[in-house]
N, C-alpha and C positions, 0 to 999 in steps of 0.2 A: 354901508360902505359904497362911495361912487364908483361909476365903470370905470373912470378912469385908475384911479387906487387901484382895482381888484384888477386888472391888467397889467397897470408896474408891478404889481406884486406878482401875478403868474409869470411874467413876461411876455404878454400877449403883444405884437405890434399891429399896427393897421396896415401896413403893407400888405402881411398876412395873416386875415383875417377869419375869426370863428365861424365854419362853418354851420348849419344849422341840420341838424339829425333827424327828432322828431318833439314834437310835443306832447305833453301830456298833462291835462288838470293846469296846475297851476306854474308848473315848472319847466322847462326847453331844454333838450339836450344838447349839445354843441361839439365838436371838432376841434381839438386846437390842432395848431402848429405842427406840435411834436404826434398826431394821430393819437392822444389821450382824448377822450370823453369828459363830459366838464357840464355838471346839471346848475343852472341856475333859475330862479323864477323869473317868471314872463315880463314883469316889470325890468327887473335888469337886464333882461334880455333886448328890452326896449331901449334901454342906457347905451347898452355894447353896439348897438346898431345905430343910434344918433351919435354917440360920441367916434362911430367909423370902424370899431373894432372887430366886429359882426355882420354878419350878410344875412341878408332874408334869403326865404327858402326858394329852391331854383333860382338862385340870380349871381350874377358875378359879383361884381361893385357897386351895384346901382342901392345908393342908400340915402330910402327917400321915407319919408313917416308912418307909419304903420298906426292906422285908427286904434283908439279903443271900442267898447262892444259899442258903447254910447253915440261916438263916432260913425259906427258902420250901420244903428238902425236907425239912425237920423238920417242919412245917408240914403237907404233903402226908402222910407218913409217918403222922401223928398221926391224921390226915383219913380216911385208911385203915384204920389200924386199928379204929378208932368202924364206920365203916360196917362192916366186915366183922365188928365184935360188935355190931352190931342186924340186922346178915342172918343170924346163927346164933341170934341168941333169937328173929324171929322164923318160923324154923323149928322150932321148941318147943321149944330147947337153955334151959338154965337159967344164970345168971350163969356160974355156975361151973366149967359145963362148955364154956361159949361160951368161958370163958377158959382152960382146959385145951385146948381146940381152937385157939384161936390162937396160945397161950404154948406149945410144946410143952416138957417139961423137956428142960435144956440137959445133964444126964448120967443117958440113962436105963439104968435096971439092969441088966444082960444076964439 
């Protein structure tokens, strides 16, 4: 069922919106309106927050994408490698050997 269905159907409105409680595994506990409790999984949880009906945790309104895991260690990943080519330039490495040092080649010659 979409968020939105599952919202006309509770009566959720976006004015006021599903607070977020705690998570757990695979499921998110939520806040409505009326102060009932309301478990949904994390996916729809992701619904209720794009489609406006939901707020991420600690925030008021502010309703902006929330990565998936895939998202957030390509993310990390990327984060990584930046830092560790501005910690080899500046140890006096030059672009190109800062990326020689991080890229090693993947068939090197015997």
């Amino acid at each position: 069922m979409s968020a939105a269905k599952l919202a006309a159907l509770h009566g959720w409105r976006r004015d006021a919106s599903l607070t977020f409680v705690v998570r757990a595994g695979k499921s998110v506990t939520l806040r409505d309106q009326a102060g009932k409790l309301v478990e949904v999984d994390f996916q729809l949880y992701r619904d209720l927050i794009a489609e406006g009906f939901a707020t991420k945790p600690d925030s008021s309104n502010v309703i902006d994408f929330i990565p998936d895991e895939y998202g957030r260690r390509k993310q990390e990943m990327k984060l990584a490698a930046i830092r560790r080519d501005a910690e080899l330039r500046a140890n006096g490495n030059s672009a190109a050997r800062a990326f020689e040092m991080t890229c090693p080649p993947r068939n090197p010659s015997p």
